[in-house]
Every structure is written in C-alpha cells, then in structure tokens.
N, C-alpha and C positions, 0 to 999 in steps of 0.2 A: 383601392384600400389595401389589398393585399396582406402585407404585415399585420394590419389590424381589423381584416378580414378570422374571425377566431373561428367561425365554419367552413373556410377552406382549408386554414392552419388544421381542422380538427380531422379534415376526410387525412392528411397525408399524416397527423397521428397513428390514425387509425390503422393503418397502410405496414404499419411497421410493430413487428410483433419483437419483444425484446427476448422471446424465449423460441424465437425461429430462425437462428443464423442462418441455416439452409435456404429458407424459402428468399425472402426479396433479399436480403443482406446477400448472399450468394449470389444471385442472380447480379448482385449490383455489382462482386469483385471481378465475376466471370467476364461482364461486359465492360469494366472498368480496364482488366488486362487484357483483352483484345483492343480494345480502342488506342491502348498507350503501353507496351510490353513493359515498358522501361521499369514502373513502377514496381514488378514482379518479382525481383532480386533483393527486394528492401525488406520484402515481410519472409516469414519463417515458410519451410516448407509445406508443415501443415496450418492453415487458415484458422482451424476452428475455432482458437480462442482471439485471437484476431476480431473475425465475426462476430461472436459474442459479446466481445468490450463495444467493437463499432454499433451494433444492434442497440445496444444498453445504452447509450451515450446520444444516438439519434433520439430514441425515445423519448427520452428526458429532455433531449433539449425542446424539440415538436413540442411537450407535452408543456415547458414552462412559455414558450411563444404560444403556447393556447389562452394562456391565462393572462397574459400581456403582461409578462414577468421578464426582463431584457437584461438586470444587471447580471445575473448569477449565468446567465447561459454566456453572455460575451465573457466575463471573467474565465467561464471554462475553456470558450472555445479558444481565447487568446493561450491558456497555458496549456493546450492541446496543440498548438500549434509551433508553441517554442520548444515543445515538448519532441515532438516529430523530428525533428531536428538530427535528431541522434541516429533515426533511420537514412539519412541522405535525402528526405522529400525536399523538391525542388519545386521553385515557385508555381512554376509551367504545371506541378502534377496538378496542382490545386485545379488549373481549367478541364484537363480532362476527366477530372474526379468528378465535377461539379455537372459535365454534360451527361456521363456514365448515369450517374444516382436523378438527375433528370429525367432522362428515355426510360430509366427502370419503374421509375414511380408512376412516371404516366404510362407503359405500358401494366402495371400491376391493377393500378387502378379504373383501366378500360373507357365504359362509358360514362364512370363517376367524375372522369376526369373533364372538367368545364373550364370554360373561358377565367370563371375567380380562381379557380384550382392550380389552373395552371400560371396565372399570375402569382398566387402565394408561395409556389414550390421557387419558382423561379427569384423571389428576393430573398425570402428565406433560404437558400441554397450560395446567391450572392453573399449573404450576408454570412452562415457558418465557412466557406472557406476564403471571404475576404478576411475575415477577424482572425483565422488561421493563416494564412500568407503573409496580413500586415505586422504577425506578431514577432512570425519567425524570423523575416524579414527587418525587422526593428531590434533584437533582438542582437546587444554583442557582446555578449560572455561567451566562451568555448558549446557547442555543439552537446559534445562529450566530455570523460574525463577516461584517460586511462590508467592502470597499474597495474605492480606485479604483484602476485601471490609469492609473501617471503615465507607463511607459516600457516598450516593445516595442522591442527590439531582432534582430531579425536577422543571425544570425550564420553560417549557412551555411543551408541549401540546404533544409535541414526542421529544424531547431533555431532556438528564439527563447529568448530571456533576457526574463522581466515579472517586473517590479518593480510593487508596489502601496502603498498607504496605505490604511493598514485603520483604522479610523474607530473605535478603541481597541483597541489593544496585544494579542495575544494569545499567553498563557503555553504555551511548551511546551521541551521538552528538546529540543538540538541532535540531528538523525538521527532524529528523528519526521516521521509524515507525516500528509493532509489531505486528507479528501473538498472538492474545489471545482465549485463551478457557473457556467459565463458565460452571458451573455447569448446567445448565440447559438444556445445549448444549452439550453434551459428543463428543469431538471427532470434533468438528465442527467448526474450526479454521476460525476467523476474524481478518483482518487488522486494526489497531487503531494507531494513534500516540500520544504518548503523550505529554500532553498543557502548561504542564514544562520540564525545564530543569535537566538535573539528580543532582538528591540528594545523598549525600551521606547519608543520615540515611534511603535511601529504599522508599522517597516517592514516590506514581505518579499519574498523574490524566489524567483522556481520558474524552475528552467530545462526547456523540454517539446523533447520531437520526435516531429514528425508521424507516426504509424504510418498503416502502411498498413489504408484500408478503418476508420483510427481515427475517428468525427465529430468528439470533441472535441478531439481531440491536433489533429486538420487547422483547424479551427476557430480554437484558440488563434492556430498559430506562423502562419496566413498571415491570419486577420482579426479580433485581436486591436489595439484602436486606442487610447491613451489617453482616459480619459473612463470608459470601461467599468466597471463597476460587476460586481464579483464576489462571491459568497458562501463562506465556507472553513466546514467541520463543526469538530466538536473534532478535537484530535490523537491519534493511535495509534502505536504502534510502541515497542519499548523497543531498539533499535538504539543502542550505547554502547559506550563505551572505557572501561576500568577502571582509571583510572590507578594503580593499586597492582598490577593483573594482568598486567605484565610485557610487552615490546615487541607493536608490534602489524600487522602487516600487512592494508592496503586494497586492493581491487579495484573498480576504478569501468570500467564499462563505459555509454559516452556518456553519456546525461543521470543514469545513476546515481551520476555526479558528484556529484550535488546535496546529499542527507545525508552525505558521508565530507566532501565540502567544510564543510560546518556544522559537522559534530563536532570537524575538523581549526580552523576558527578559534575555535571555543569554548576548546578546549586554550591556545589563546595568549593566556589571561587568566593560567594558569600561565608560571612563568621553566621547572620544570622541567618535565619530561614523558617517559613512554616512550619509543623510539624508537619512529618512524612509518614503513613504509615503503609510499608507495602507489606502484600500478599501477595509469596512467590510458589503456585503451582507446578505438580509435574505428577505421571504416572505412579514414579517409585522413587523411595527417595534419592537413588542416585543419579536420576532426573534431574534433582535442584543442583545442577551444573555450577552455577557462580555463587552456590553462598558462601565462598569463602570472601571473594572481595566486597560481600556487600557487607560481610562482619567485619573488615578491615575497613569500609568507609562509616558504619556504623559505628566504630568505636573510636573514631575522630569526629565525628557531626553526632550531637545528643540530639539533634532534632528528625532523626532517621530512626526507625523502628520498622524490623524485618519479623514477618508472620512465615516460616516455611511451611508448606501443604504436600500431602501425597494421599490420592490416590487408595493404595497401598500401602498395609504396614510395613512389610519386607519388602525388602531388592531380591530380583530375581537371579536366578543360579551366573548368567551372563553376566553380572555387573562386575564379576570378579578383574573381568579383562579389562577396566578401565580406572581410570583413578578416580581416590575415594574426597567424596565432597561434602565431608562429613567436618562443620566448620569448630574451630575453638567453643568455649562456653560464651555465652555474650548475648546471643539472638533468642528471640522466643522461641520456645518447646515445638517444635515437630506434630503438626497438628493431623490427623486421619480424616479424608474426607474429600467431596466434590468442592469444589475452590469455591463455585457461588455457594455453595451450603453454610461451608466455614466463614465466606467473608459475613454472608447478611445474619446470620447467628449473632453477632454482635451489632445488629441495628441496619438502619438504612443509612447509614452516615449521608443524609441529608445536609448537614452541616458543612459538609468537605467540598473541596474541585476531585474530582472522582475520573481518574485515567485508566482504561480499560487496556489490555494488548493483549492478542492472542489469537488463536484459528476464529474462524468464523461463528463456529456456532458456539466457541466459549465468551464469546462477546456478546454474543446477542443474549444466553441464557445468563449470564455474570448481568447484564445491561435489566434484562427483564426483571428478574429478580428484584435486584434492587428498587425498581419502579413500582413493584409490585408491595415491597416493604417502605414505600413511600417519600425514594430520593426521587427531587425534582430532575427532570430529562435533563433541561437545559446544564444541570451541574455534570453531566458524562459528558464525556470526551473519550474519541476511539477511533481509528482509522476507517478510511471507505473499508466496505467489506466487498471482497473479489472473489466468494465463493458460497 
C-alpha cells in the first residue's frame, strides 16, 4: 500500500514537529552533512531558519499525503526543486538527502517503526526528492539572475529604495516575489518583491526596511553601496488583480507597498480598469514614503483612489533628516489610525478582489478583521506568511 497506507503516512506525520528545528530536522542536517560534506557550502552558516522552512514544508506536505491530497504537494515539491537551483543542489544531493531523512526518521521513531512504516517513508521520500530532482533537472531557464546595485536611496530612518541592473531581464508577473542574496550576506536568502513591473532592459527595484534583530533587512537599508552585485532566485507568488473580477481594494502596509505598487502600474498599460482603492499604511506620516508617485499615477488613471494612514498624527523629531513625502493636493485626507481600523470603518468591502501586503501579523489582523466584518476569505489574497 504504502502511499495509500494513511496510518503509516500519519506515524511519520507525527514524527515531525514544525515548531522543533532542533529536534529531528537537526538531527536530519547533522547526519545529512556527515554522510555527504558537499552539501554544507550551499546553505548559510547559521541553519536555523533553514530548519525551520525545511521543518514547515515536511509537515505539510506528510500532513496533505495523510489525506491523500497529491496535486498541491507535487506542484510544491516540483517548485522547490527548481527553486533549489539557485543554491548549486546537484542531482546526486537529492540521494543522500533522501538516505540521511530515512535513518533519521527510523531512528526517531524506534520501535513504532514497522514493516508499513518503513514502506511508506521509503516512497514517500522517493517521491518528495524525485519530483524535486526531475523538476530542477527539466527545468531551462537560468538558475539565477544577477545585478548591480546602481542606486540606494534612503528614505527615512530604516527604509531604503534599491534599484538594480540585472545583467538580463528577468520574466515575472507584477505582485510576485524573490529570494535575494547580497554580498554582505553570503548564502543568506531573503524574500523581496519587486515595486515595478518587469522591464525589459533588466531594471528592478525592491524597497526593504530594516527589521528588528533582521541581518539582511539591516544589511541592505544601512550598507547597501552601488557597485554591489546581487543574486535574485526565480519568482513566486500568484498575487493579482483580475481585471474582469470586479472593483478592487489594496492594503499596503509600509514596504508592502511594493507588489500593490507594481500590479497598480501594470494596470496603466490598460485605458480602462476596475476601480482601485488603496490603503497606504505607515507609523508616521513620513512613512508613507511613495505617495508622491502614487498621486502622479492617480492623477492620470481616475480609476485609482489613494487612502494615506498613519499611525501617528506627527512625524517624529528624526524625520527632519529625510525627504519630505508630503504629496500635492489630489489624494484623500491623511487619515489617524490602525490601517485595519481605518480600512473596515468603511465596511467589509465584501464586494471587492481584496490584496493584502505587509509584515505578518498586519495581514493576518487586516485579513481578520475583515472576515470578521464579513468579506468572504476566498475574495483575500496575501502572500505565504514566513513569520
């Protein structure tokens, strides 16, 4: 049976705890790079977030082979695997990954570990790094993408605007996003999207801010220099506007500005369009970083309608040292307040396609909220959340 054995599939569920990097996910890198060193140069010095994606991502997938759920787990595992790409994993790794996460599981699991148990580990283990091998392997578009950093810009106080030249063109859809690597970071992959739409001459620009206790986010916005030479993975994310699917409401909270901006001037290749209405969060108002270009594409597209929010009624004594984002007259009044507060104040726009961006838990509380005031789920749309 094995595969469709769903109480063996469930003991090696079980086996794996998404909130225990340490325990068997550990145990499975430690014996994965003694078995085969090679691999050991591809991931970051420190593991842990490593573990924890890897942890998350067995999980889930164990957990939809429970249910005998097959398309959505091969769909991931195949773009996990073109995905990998970018680290140098070689075909070869995939066999000693798969013997490694083998001996781990049956030694974790001891005496639960039976004659079905070990059948099911063994195809379901076939199966996540064949679909990962045959993907990357099939797979002929570039690896990576490289370019240079032409322009850092600083714009307030932990936000930067980088613009790069990526040293050929890289295809993706407005409101996707992008593992990148800098120099300062070897090896230490962050997600970015970027705040335009693809260029064919290679432009692109990400706008980051610094998190706290973040390496790379702090890295980027305070020593990020022209010159600098970056790496971007393929693109993810199916985050879109359906121009046939009826008006649409954005929530951009600070730098998840960045894909509602891109999808927003994608739309202005069209005359017409949905109407748009976004909601652009920040702390204070010299936070709201880009309203000036969004009153320069608003007052070319009447189908665009900008909501600014802060936080905060004043900007604080620092904002002096940065320039002021204080846009012409044109956009709605400068609203006080928590962004889900202010959005659902005016209803559950149930009616709308409803695109969320932003840290983690202003998605999930922007997301709530609204379900709460009674938009159907299925109308959100918002990236995975990675924290």
């Amino acid at each position: 049976m094995s595969l469709n054995d769903r109480d063996a599939l469930a003991v090696l569920h079980a086996a794996i705890d998404p909130d225990d990097e340490n325990g068997l996910i550990g145990r499975f890198y430690t014996r994965w790079f003694s078995l085969d060193v090679s691999p050991r140069d591809l991931f970051p010095p420190d593991m842990g977030g490593q573990r924890a994606a890897f942890a998350h991502a067995l999980n889930w997938v164990y957990g939809e082979l429970v249910a005998q759920r097959a398309e959505e787990p091969v769909a991931f595992l195949a773009q996990l695997g073109r995905d990998h790409r970018k680290f140098g994993v070689l075909p070869e790794h995939y066999e000693t990954l798969g013997q490694a996460l083998h001996a781990t599981l049956r030694d974790e699991l001891a005496e639960a570990w039976t004659d079905a148990v070990d059948a099911a580990a063994r195809q379901s283990l076939n199966l996540i790094t064949g679909v990962m091998r045959g993907a990357a392997e099939a797979e002929e578009g570039p690896a990576w993408w490289d370019g240079t950093v032409i322009e850092h810009l600083r714009i307030s106080r932990d936000l930067a605007v980088i613009r790069l030249q990526l040293d050929r063109p890289m295809p993706y859809h407005a409101g996707q996003y992008v593992n990148v690597a800098v120099p300062q970071c070897p090896r230490r992959w962050r997600y970015l999207t970027p705040a335009i739409p693809p260029d064919d001459s290679g432009a692109i620009e990400f706008h980051v801010r610094a998190v706290s206790g973040g390496m790379v986010s702090n890295a980027i916005v305070h020593e990020t220099q022209p010159g600098d030479r970056w790496r971007l993975s393929n693109p993810h994310g199916g985050l879109q506007v359906d121009r046939d699917g009826g008006d649409v409401l954005m929530v951009a909270g600070s730098t998840g500005l960045a894909p509602l901006r891109s999808i927003v001037m994608d739309l202005t290749r069209w005359g017409v369009n949905p109407r748009v209405h976004m909601f652009f969060g920040g702390r204070y108002p010299c936070e709201l970083y880009d309203l000036p270009t969004l009153w320069q594409i608003a007052a070319h597209n009447p189908w665009l309608s900008v909501s600014p929010v802060s936080e905060h009624n004043r900007n604080p004594a620092w904002a002096a040292d940065y320039p002021d984002v204080t846009p012409p007259r044109g956009l709605h009044l400068r609203q006080t307040g928590k962004l889900m507060d202010v959005v659902t104040k005016f209803g559950n726009w149930g009616d709308r396609q409803i695109l969320i961006c932003g840290g983690p838990e202003m998605v999930r509380a922007t997301k709530a909220a609204l379900i709460a005031k009674g938009a159907p789920p299925d109308r959100i749309q918002h990236d995975p959340l990675y924290s």
